[in-house]
C-alpha positions as a Markdown table, in Angstrom:
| # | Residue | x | y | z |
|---|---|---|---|---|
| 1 | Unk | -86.1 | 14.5 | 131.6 |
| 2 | Unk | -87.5 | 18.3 | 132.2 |
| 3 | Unk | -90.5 | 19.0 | 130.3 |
| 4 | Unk | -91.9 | 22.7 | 130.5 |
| 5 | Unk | -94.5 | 23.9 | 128.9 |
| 6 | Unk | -95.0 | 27.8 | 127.6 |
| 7 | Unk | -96.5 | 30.6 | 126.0 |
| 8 | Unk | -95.1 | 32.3 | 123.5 |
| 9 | Unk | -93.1 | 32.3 | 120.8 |
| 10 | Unk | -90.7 | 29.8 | 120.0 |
| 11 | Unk | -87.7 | 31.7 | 118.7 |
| 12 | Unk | -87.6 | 33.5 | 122.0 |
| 13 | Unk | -86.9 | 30.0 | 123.9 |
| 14 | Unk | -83.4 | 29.9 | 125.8 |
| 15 | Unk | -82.4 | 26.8 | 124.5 |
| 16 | Unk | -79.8 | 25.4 | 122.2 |
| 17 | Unk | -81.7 | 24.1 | 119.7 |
| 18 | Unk | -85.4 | 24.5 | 118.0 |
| 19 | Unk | -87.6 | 22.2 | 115.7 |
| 20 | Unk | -89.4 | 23.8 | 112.8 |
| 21 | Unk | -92.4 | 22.1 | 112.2 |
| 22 | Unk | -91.6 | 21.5 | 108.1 |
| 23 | Unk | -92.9 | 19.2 | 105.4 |
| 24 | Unk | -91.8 | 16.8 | 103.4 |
| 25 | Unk | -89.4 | 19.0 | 101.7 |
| 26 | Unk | -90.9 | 17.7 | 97.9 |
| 27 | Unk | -92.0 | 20.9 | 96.9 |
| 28 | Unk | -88.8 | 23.6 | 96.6 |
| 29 | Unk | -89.3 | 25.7 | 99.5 |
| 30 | Unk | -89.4 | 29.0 | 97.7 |
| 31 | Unk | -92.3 | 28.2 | 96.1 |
| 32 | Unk | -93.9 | 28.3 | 100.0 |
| 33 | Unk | -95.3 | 30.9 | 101.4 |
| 34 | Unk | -93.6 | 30.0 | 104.9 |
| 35 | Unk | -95.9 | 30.3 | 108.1 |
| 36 | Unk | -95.8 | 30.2 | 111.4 |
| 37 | Unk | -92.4 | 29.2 | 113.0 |
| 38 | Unk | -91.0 | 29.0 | 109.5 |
| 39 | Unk | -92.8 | 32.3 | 108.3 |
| 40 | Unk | -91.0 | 33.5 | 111.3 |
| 41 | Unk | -87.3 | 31.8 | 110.8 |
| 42 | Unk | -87.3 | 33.0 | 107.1 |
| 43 | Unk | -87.9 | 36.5 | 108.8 |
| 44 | Unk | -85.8 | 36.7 | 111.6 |
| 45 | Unk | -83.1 | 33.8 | 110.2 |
| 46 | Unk | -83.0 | 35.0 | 106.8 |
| 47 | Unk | -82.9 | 32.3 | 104.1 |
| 48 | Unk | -80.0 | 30.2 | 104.8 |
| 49 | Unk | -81.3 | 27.5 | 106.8 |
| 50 | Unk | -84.0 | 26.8 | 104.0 |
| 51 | Unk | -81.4 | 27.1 | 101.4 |
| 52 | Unk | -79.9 | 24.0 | 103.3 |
| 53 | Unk | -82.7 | 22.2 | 103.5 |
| 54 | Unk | -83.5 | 22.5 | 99.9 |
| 55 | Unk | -79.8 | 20.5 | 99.5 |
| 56 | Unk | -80.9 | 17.3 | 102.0 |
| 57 | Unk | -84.4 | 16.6 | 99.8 |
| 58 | Unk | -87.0 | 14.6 | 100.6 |
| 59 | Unk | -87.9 | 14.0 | 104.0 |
| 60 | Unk | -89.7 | 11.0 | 104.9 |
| 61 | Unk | -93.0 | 11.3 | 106.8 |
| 62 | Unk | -92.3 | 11.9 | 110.8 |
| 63 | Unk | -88.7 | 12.7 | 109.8 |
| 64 | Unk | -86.4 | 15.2 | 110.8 |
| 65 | Unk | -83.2 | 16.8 | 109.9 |
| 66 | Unk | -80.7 | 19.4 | 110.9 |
| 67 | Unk | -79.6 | 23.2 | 109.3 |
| 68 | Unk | -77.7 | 25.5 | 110.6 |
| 69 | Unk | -79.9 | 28.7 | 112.6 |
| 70 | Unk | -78.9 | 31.5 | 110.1 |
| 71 | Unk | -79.4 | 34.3 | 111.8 |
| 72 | Unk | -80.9 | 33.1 | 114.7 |
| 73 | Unk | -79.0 | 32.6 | 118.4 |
| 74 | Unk | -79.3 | 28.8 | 118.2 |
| 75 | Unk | -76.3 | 26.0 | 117.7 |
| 76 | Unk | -79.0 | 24.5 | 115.0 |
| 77 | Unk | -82.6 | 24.6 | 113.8 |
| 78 | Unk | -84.5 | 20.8 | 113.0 |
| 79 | Unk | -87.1 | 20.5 | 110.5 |
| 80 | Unk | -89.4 | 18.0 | 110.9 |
| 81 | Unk | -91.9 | 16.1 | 108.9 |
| 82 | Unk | -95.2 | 16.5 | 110.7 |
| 83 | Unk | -97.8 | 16.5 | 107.9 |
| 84 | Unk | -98.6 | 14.6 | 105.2 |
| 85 | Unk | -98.8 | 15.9 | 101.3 |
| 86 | Unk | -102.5 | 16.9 | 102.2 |
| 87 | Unk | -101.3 | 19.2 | 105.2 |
| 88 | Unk | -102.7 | 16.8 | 107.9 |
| 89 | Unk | -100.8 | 15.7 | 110.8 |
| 90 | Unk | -101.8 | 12.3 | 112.6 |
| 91 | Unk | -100.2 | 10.9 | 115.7 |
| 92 | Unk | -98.0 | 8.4 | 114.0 |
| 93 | Unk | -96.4 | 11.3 | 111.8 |
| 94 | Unk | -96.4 | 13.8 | 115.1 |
| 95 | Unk | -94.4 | 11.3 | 117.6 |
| 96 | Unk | -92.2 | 9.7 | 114.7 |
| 97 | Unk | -90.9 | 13.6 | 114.2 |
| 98 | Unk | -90.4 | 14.0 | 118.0 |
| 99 | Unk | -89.1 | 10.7 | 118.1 |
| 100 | Unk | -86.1 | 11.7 | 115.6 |
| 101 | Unk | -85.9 | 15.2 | 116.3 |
| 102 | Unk | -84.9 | 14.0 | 120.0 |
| 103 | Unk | -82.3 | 11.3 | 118.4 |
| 104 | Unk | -80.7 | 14.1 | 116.7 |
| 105 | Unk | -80.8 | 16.4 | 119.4 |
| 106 | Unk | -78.9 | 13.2 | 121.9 |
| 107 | Unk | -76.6 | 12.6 | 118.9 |
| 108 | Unk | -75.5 | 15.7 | 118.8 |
| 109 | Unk | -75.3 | 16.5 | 122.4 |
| 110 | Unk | -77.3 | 19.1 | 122.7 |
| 111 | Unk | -79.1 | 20.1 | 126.4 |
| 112 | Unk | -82.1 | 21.5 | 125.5 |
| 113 | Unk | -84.6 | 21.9 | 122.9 |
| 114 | Unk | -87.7 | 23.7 | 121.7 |
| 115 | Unk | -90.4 | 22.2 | 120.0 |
| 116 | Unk | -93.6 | 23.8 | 118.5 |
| 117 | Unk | -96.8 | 22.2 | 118.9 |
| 118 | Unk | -95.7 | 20.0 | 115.5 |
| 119 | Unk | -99.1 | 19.5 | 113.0 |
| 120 | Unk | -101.4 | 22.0 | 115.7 |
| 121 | Unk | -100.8 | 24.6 | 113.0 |
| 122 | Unk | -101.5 | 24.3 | 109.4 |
| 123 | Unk | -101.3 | 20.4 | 109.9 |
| 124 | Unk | -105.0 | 20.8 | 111.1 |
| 125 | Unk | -104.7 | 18.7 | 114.8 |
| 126 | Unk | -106.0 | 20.2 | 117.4 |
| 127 | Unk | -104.0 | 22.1 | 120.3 |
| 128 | Unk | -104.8 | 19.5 | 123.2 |
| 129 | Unk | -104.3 | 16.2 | 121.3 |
| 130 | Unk | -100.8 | 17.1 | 119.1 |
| 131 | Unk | -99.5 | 18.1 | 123.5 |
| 132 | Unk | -100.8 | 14.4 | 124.5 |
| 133 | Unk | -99.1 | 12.7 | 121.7 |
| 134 | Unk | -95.7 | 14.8 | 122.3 |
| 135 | Unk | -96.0 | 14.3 | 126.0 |
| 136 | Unk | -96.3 | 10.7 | 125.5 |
| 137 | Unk | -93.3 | 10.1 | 122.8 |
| 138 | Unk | -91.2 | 12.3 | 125.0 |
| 139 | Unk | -91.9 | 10.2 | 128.2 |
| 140 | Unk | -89.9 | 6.9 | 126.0 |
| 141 | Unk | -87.3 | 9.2 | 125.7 |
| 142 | Unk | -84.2 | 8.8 | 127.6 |
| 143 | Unk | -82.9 | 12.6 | 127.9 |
| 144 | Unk | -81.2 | 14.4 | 131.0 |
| 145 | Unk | -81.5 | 17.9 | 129.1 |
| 146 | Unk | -84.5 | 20.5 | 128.7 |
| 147 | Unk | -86.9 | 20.3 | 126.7 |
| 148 | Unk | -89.3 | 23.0 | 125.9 |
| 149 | Unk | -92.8 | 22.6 | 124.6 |
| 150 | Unk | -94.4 | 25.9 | 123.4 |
| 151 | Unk | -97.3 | 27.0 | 122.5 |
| 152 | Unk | -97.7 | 29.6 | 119.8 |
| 153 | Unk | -99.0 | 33.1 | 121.7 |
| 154 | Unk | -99.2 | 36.3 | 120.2 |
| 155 | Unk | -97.2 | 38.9 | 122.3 |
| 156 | Unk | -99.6 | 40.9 | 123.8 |
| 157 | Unk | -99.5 | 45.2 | 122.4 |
| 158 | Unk | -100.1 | 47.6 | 125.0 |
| 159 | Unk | -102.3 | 50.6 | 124.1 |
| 160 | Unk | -100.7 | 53.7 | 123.7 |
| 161 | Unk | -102.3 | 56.2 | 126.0 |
């Protein structure tokens, strides 16, 4: 398995597939105010892949399942369970949602993958422990493909002069 880590942002990943760190899909997602890498698949995707998920239902905690990309350059997106109904993440919810995004992503046959830090967000964990918990689901994983883990960086502006 290759594991790379980056900066940036994760619907600029070269990769066949990306996870969108979701909820539990109880309340209808257009009641939402979508942030962060959903915030930025409504924008760039357009609806469709939330539309689709509003169809599947309820997602059990550290769960995952598959939309199409709408708009976006990916073969599909995968929404994931990270956080509980109080917005928290904990290390059981984070690797059960890696562990099932990955089945999908080896069922499927998909190469590679891109996964956001899942609960470092809104989901309240912090940065260095959500990576250690990833890291160390993905290392049970039996994967020949790319996987991707990126952390959320602005893009830098350059001043005008």
């Amino acid at each position: 398995m290759n594991i790379l880590t980056v900066h940036g942002d994760l619907l600029d990943q070269p990769v066949e597939v990306i996870v969108n760190a979701w909820n539990r899909n109880i309340i209808p997602w257009w009641l939402l105010l979508p942030q962060g890498v959903s915030g930025a698949i409504k924008k760039r995707g357009g609806l469709e892949p939330f539309r689709e998920l509003a169809r599947l239902g309820h997602i059990p905690l550290g769960g995952a399942v598959i939309t199409s990309a709408g708009r976006l350059p990916f073969k599909a997106i995968i929404h994931v369970a990270g956080i509980n109904l109080f917005w928290r993440s904990s290390k059981q919810s984070v690797q059960n949602s890696v562990q099932n995004a990955m089945k999908l992503v080896i069922d499927r046959g998909y190469q590679s993958v891109a996964f956001p830090l899942i609960g470092a967000g809104s989901g309240g964990g912090d940065q260095a422990t959500v990576m250690s918990w990833m890291t160390e689901e993905l290392g049970k994983i039996d994967f020949e493909g790319q996987i991707v883990l990126v952390i959320y960086e602005k893009p830098k502006r350059i001043p005008k002069t």
